[in-house]
C-alpha positions in Angstrom: 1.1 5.2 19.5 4.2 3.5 18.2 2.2 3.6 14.6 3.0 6.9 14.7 6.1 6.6 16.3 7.6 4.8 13.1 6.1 7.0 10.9 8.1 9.9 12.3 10.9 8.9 10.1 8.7 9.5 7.2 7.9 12.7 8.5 11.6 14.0 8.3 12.1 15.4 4.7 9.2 16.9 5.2 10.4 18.9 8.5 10.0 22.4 7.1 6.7 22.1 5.8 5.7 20.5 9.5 7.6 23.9 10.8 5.5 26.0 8.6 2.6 24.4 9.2 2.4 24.7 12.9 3.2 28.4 12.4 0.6 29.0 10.4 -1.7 27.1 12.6 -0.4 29.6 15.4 -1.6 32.4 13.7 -4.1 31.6 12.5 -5.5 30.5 16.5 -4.1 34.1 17.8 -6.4 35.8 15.1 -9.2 33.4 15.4 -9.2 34.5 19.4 -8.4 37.8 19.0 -11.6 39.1 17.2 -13.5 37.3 19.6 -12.4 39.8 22.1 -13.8 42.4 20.2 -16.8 41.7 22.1 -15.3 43.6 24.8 -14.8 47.3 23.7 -18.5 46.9 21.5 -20.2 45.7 24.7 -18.9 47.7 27.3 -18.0 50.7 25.7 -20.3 51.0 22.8 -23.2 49.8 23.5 -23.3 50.9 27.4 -21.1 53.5 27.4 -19.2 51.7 30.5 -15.5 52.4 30.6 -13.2 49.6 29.8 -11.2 48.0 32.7 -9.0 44.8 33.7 -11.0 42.1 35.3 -9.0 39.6 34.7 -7.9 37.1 38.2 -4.5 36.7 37.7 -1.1 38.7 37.1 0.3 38.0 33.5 3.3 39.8 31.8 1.3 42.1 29.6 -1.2 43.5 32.4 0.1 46.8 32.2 -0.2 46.8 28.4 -3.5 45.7 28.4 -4.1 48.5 31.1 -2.6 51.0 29.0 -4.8 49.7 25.6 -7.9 49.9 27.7 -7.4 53.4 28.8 -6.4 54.6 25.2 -9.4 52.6 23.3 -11.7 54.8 26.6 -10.1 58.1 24.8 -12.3 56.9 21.5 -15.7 58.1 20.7 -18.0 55.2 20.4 -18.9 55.3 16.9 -15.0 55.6 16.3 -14.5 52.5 18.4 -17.5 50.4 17.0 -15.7 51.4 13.3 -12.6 50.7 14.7 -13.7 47.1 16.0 -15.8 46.4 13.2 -12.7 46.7 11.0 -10.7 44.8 13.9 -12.7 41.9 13.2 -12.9 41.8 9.6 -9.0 42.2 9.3 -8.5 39.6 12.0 -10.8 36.8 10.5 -9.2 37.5 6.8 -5.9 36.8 8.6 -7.2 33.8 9.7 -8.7 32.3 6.8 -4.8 33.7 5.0 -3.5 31.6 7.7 -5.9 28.8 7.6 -5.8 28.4 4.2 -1.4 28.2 4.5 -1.5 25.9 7.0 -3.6 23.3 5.2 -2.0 23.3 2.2 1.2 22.8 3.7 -0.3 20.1 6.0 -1.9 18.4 3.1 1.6 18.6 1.2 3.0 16.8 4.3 0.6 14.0 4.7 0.1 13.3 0.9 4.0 13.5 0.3 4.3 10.8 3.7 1.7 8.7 1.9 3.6 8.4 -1.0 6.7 7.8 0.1 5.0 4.4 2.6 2.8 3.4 -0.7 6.0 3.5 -2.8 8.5 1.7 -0.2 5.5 -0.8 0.6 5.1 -1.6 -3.4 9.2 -1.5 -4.2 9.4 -4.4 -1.1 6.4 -6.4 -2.2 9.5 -6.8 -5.2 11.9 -7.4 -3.3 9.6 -10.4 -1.3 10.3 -14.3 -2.4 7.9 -15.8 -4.3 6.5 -18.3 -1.6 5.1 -14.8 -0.1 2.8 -14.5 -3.1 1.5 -18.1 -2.8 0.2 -17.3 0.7 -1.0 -13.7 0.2 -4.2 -12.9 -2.0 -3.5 -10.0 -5.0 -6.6 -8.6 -4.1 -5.3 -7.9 -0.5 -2.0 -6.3 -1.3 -4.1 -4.4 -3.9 -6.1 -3.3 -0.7 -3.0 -2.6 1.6 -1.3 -0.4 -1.1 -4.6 1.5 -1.7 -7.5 1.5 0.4 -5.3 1.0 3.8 -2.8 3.5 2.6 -5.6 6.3 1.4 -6.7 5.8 5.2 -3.5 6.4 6.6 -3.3 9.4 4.8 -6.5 11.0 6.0 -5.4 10.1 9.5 -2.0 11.9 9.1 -2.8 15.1 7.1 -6.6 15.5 6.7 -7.8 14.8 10.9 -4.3 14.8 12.4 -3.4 18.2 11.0 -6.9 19.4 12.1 -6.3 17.8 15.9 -3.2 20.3 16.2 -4.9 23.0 14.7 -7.9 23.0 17.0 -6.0 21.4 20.0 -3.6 25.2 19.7 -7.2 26.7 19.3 -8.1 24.7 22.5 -4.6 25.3 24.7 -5.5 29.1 23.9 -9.0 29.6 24.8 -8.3 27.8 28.3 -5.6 30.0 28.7 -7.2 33.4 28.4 -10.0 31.8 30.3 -7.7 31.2 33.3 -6.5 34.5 32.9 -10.2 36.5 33.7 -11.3 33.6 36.1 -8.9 31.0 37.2 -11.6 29.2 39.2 -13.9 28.5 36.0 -10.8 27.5 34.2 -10.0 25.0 37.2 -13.5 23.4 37.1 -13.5 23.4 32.9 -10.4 21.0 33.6 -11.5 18.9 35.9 -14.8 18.3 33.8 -12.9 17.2 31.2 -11.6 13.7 32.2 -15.5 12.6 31.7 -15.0 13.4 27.5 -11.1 11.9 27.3 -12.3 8.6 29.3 -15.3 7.4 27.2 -13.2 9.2 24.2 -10.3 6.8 24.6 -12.2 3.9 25.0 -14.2 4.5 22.3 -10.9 5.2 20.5 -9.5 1.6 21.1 -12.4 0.1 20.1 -12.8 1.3 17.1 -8.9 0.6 16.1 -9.8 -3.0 16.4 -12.8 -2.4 14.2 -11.0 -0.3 11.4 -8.4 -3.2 11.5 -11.1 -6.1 11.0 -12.8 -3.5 8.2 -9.7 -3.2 6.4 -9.4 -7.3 6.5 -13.1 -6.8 5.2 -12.2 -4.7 2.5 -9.2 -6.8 1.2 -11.6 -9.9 1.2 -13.8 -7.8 -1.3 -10.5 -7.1 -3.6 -9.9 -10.8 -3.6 -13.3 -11.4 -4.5 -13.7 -8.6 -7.2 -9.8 -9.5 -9.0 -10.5 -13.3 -8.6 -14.0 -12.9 -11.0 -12.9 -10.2 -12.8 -10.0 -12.0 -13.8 -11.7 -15.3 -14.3 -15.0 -13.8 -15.6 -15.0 -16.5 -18.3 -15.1 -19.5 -16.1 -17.8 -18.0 -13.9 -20.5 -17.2 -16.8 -19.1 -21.0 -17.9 -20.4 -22.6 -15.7 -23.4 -20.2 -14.9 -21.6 -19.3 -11.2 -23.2 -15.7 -11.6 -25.3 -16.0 -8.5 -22.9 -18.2 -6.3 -20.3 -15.5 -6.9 -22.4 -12.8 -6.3 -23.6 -14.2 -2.9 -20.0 -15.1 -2.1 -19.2 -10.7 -2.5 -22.7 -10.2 -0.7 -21.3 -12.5 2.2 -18.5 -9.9 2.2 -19.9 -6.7 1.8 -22.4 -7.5 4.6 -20.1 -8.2 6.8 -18.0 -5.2 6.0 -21.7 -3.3 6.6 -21.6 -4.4 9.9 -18.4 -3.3 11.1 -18.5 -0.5 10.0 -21.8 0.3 11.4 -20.4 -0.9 14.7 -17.8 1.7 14.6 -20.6 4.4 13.5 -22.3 3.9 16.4 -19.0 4.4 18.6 -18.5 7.3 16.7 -21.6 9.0 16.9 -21.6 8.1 20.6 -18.7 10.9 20.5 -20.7 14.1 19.5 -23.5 14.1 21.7 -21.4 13.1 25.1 -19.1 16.8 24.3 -22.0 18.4 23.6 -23.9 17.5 27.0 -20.7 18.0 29.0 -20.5 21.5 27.5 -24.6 22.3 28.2 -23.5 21.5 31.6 -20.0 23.8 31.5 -22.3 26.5 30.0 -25.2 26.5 32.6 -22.8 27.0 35.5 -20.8 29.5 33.8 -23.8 31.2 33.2 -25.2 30.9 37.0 -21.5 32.4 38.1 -21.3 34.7 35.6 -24.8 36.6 35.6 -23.7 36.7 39.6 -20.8 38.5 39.3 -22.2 40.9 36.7 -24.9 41.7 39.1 -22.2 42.5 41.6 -20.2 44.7 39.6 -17.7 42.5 39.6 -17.6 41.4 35.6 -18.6 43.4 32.9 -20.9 41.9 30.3 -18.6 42.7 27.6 -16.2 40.5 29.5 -19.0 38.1 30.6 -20.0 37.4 26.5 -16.1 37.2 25.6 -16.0 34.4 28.3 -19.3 32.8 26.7 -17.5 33.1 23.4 -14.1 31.4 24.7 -16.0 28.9 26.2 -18.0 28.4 23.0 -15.0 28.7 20.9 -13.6 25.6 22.9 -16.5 23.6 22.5 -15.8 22.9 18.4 -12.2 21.8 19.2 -13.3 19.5 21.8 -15.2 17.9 19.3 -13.0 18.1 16.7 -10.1 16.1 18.6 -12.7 13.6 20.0 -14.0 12.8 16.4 -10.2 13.0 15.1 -9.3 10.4 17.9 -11.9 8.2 15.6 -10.2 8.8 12.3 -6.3 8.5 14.1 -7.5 5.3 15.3 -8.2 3.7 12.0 -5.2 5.8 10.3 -3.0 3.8 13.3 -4.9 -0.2 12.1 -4.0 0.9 8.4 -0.1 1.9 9.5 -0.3 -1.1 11.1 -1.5 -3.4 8.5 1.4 -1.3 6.2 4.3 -1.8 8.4 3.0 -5.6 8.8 4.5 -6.2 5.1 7.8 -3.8 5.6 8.2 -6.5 8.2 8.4 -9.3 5.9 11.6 -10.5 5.2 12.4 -11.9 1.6 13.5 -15.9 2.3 15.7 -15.3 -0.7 18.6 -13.1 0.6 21.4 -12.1 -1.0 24.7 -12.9 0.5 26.9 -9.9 1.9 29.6 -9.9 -0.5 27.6 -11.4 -3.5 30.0 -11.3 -7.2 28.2 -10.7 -10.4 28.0 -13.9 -12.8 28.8 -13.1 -16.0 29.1 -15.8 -18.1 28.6 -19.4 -17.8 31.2 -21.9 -19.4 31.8 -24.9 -17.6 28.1 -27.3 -16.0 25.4 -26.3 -14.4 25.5 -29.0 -11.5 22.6 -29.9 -8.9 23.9 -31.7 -6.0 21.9 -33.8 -3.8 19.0 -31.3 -3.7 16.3 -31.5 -1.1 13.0 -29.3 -1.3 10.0 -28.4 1.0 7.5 -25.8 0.9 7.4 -23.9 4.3 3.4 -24.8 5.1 4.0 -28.4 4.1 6.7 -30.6 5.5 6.8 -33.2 2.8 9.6 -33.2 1.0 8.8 -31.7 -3.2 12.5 -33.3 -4.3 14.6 -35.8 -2.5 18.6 -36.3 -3.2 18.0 -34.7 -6.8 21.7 -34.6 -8.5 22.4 -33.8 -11.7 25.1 -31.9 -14.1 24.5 -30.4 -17.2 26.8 -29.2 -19.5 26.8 -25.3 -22.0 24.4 -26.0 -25.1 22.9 -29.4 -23.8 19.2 -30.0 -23.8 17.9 -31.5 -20.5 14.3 -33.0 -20.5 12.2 -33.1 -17.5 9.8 -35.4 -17.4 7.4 -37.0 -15.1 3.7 -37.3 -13.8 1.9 -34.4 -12.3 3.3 -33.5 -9.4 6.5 -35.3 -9.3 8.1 -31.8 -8.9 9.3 -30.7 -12.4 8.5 -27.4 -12.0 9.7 -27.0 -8.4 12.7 -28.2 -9.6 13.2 -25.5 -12.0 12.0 -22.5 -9.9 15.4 -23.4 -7.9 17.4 -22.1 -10.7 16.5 -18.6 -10.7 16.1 -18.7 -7.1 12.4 -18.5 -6.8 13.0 -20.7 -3.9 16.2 -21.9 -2.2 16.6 -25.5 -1.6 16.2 -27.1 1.9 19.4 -28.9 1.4 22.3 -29.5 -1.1 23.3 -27.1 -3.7 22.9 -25.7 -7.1 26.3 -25.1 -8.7 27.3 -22.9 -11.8 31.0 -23.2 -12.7 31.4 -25.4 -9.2 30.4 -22.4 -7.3 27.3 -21.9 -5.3 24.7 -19.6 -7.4 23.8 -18.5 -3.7 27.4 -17.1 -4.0 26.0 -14.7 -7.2 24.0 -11.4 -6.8 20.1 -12.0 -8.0 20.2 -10.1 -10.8 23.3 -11.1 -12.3 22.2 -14.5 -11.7 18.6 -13.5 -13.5 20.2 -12.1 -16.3 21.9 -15.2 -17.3 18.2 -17.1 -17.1 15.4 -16.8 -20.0 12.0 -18.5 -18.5 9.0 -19.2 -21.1 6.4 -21.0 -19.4 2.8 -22.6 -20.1 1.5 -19.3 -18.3 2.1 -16.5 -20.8 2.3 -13.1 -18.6 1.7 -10.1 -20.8 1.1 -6.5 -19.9 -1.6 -4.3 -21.1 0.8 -2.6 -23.0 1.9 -2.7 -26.6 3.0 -5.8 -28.3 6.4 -3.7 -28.9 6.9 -3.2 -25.1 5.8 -6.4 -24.1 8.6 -8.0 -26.2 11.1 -5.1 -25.4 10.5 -6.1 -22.0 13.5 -5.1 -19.6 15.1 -4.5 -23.0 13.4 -0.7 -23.5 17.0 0.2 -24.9 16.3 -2.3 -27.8 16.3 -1.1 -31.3 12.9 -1.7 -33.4 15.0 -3.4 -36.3 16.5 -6.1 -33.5 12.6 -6.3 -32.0 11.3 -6.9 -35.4 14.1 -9.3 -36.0 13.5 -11.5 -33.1 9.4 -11.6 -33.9 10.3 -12.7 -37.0 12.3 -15.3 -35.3 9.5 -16.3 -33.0 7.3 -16.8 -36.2 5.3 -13.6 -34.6 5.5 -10.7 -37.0 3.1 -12.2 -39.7 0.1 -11.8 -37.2 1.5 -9.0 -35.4 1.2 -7.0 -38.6 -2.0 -7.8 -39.9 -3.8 -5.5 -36.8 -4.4 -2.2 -37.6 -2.0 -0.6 -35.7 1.1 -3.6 -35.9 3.4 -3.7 -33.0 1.9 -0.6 -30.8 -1.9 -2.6 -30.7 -2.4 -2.4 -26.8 -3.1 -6.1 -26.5 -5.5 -5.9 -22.8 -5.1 -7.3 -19.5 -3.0 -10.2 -19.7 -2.8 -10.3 -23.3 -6.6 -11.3 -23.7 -6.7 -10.0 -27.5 -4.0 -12.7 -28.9 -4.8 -16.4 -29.0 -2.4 -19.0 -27.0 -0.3 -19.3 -29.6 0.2 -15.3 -30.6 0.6 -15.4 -26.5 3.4 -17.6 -26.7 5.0 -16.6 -29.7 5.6 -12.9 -28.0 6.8 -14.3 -25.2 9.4 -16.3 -26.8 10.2 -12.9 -28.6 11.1 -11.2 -25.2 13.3 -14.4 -24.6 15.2 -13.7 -27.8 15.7 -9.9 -27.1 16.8 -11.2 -23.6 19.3 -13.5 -25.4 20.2 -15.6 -21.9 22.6 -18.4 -21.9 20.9 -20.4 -20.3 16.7 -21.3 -21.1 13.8 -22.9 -19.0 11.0 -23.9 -20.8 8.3 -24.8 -18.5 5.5 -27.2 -20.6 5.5 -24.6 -23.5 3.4 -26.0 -26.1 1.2 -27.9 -23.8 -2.0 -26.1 -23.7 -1.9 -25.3 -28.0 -3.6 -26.7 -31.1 -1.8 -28.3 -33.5 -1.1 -25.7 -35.9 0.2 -23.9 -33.0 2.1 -26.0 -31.2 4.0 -26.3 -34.4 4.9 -22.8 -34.9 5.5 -22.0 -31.5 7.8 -25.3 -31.4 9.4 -23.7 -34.3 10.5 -20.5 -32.5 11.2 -22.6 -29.9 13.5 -24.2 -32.1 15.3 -21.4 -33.1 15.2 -20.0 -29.4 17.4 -23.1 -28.0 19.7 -22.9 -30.6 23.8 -22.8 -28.8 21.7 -23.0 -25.4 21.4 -24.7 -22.1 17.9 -25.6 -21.6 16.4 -27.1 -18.8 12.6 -28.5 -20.9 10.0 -29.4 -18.7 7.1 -31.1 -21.4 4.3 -32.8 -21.0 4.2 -34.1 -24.6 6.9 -36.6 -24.8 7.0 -36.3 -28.2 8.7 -33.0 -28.3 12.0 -33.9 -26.1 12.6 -37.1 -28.2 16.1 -35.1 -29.4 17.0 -33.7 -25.5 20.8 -34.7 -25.3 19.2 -36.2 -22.2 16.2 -37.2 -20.3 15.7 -37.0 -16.9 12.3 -38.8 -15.2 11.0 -37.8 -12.0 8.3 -39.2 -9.7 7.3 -37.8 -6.6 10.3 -35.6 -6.2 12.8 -38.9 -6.6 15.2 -39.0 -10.4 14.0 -43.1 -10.9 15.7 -42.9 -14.8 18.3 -40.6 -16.7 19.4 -41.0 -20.4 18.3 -40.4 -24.1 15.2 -41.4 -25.7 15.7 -44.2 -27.1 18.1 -45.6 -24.1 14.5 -45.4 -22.2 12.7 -46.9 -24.5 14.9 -50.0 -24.5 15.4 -49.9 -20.7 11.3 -49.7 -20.3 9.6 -48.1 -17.0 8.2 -45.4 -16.2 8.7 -43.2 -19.4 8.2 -45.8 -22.0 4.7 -46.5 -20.5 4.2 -43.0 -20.0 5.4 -42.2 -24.0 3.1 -45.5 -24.7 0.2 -44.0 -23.2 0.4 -40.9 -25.0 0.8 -42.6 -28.0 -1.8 -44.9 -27.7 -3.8 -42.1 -27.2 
């Protein structure tokens, strides 16, 4: 399957434990066969006194040396040999389980190591991916593909793939000794087969393109679960309790009934090997008694033949069942290699320079914007130029494309058209992070780890001192609340920060800016969401934040950009005014009725 195919290069570093493996899988088969034919020597020549011959149907290299055992194990008293075969079989079956025991360790080793390696190439791209990728995908389904499809893959690689080798070597070596005593039983064994591989494949297929609609199943669930989880407040809110539970209920029935589609494939497996083999068994039996009768076959030899055919019988199984499991491990590669595919839309160019510093304008000319799933235009023929330590305000209605306009900066996105300039050359020209580096974002959607407060403002900045941390809370007005819990700057502050109010949220986010100390700020409707006592000390660390900076201020209180060295209005994607505060205010339009209203109010 060309799942597999591609995950051969995986497979590489782990080459010697694949070698050692399949060596210990070899041994372990030889032993596993070998004290079956014990059987011989007890039944002939034990229990019947019969002397032990060569009945086997065809020549083979080692027919004189299995001539030459026979006669010496005949020289043997038969107490002796049922001692010796006794002890035969005991050695040979703790060999086995030595060998066993090897071979799926270093198996296991193989497969979990793989795993690993896919889970941690499949997480380091999702970081490499733009960030239009993660407004079309759901968290709760790369959650799934990194986990749940990936834990799959796994047992399909290491667990039931492993297990196929091992009992398809068990298999390959029980047909071949059978072909060697009767070559015609052998022959017919064969050509029963084909009626377990057909249904087996089939079955096979089928249940690929259920494991694939399962695991779509399963990330719908993780959508479900992070989405009220996450937003656990709004739900009990507005008493959505039982709409959300019927919405997962939805979900998990229809996951139920995949996968007891595929159980039913499955189980279809077992009993169709098992009927084949009644069938294999009762005409081995009919040819078998008959030749015994004629003197022909030995029971000794006619019960190791009944044990190689037996012996064949859990392998048989084993692979039809693994097919199952391979099948579903192939959807989940699938679904993996699906995001490798992904290209990031934000590439960087070969030949990239690093920007270090930034001295002369930041310059947008004649930008043009569209998302990819929606033709209209976000911006239209925006230009602009900014100069080191102005304040630009950007202002508008809701959705006139303030933040869009923004996100261009840091290369979220990439325009349609025009360019953005730093130093008149294109910041497409710069390598991301060097271009990052120079950027400090604080935004009206405080992201904060569960993590200390101490980390989340050392952010990227581990290296940091605790004096220059403490320094830049202080600056951010943050350290007076930040000491008064118990444990001060190492109080794990939960998922997304849900211990601190807005404000404290804000506040330690304007900390990591500082520590990041960037050239260049964007502050993205900062104080919008905030009370009043608040907005006024996060405006003060604000304050002190912008200080010998070049911000880019998005704000949806007018008030707070009446001293931007200029202010730039947007509606629906199109600059319709440009200039200070009070040049707008005599000029009238759009901002002065917008300021009005918010006055008024």
């Amino acid at each position: 399957m060309k799942e597999y195919k591609r995950l051969l290069k995986y497979i590489r570093p782990y080459t010697t434990y694949l070698v050692m493996g399949l060596f210990c899988m070899f041994f372990a088969t030889i032993f596993s066969v070998v004290s079956l034919g014990t059987l011989v020597p007890i039944m002939d020549k034990v229990l019947m006194g019969k002397e032990l011959s060569d009945t086997t149907s065809l020549i083979f290299p080692f027919k004189e040396q299995l001539n030459s055992f026979f006669a010496f194990l005949n020289t043997i008293e038969r107490i002796k040999l049922l001692y010796f075969a006794i002890g035969f079989i005991i050695a040979s079956l703790c060999l086995k389980g030595v060998f066993t025991y090897a071979q799926k360790v270093l198996m296991e080793k193989l497969g979990q190591g793989v795993v690993r390696d896919l889970r941690g190439k499949v997480y380091s791209h999702i970081h490499e991916l733009s960030l239009s990728y993660f407004t079309e995908s759901r968290t709760g389904e790369l959650m799934s593909r990194v986990t749940y499809d990936a834990s799959l893959l796994k047992e399909g690689l290491s667990g039931r793939a492993a297990e196929a080798i091992f009992e398809g070597m068990q298999l390959f070596l029980c047909l071949a000794i059978i072909f060697i005593i009767e070559w015609k039983l052998a022959v017919l064994i064969i050509l029963i087969s084909p009626i377990i591989i057909w249904p087996v494949s089939i079955v096979g297929k089928k249940i690929k393109k259920l494991a694939s609609r399962s695991q779509d199943r399963v990330a719908d669930l993780n959508s479900i679960m992070q989405e009220t989880v996450t937003g656990v407040r709004i739900v009990k809110a507005f008493n959505m309790e039982e709409y959300e539970k019927g919405r997962f209920q939805k979900e998990n029935n229809n996951y139920y009934r995949l996968m007891m589609k595929a159980v039913k494939r499955e189980a279809f497996v077992s009993p169709l090997v098992e009927m084949v083999g009644i069938v294999i068994l009762a005409g081995i039996s009919i040819y078998g008694f008959k030749e015994v009768v004629k003197g022909d076959l030995t029971p000794g030899w006619l019960f190791y033949f009944y044990g190689l055919v037996a012996s064949c019988f859990k392998p048989a199984k084993t692979l039809a069942k693994t097919n199952v499991y391979v099948q579903r491990a192939a959807a989940a590669a699938g679904k993996l290699f699906a995001i490798l595919d992904t290209e990031s839309e934000i590439k960087e160019l070969p030949g990239a320079v690093e920007l270090y510093s930034f001295k002369q304008s930041i310059e947008l000319r004649d930008i043009a914007f569209s998302y990819q799933d929606n033709p209209e235009m976000v911006l239209k023929k925006i230009s602009i130029s900014v100069s080191p330590g102005q304040v630009l305000a950007i202002v508008g209605p809701s959705g006139s494309g303030k933040s869009t306009l923004v996100n261009l900066l840091p290369r979220f996105y990439d325009p349609s058209s025009g360019s953005i300039l730093i130093d008149d050359r294109d910041i497409r020209e710069f390598t991301i992070k060097s271009l990052r580096s120079q950027l400090g974002i604080v935004t009206q959607e405080t992201i904060l780890f569960n993590d200390t407060i101490a980390n989340n403002i050392t952010y990227g900045y581990r290296e940091i001192g605790r004096d220059k941390m403490i320094e830049a809370a202080k600056k951010a007005n943050a350290h007076s609340f930040i000491s008064s819990f118990k444990n001060g700057y190492d109080t794990v502050i939960g998922e997304r920060g849900v211990r601190l109010s807005g404000g404290e949220k804000q506040r330690v986010t304007i900390a990591r800016a500082l520590i990041k100390n960037p050239p260049i700020l964007i502050l993205d409707e900062a104080t919008s969401s905030l009370d009043t006592e608040s907005e006024r000390l996060v405006q003060e660390a604000l304050n002190v934040l912008m200080k010998e900076r070049t911000v880019f201020v998005i704000a949806h209180r007018l008030s707070t950009v009446r001293n931007a060295d200029s202010i730039m209005v947007l509606e629906k994607g199109t600059i319709v005014q440009q200039g200070s505060h009070e040049e707008l205010m005599r000029k009238g339009g759009l901002y002065k009725k917008l300021y009005n209203l918010q006055f008024d109010m």
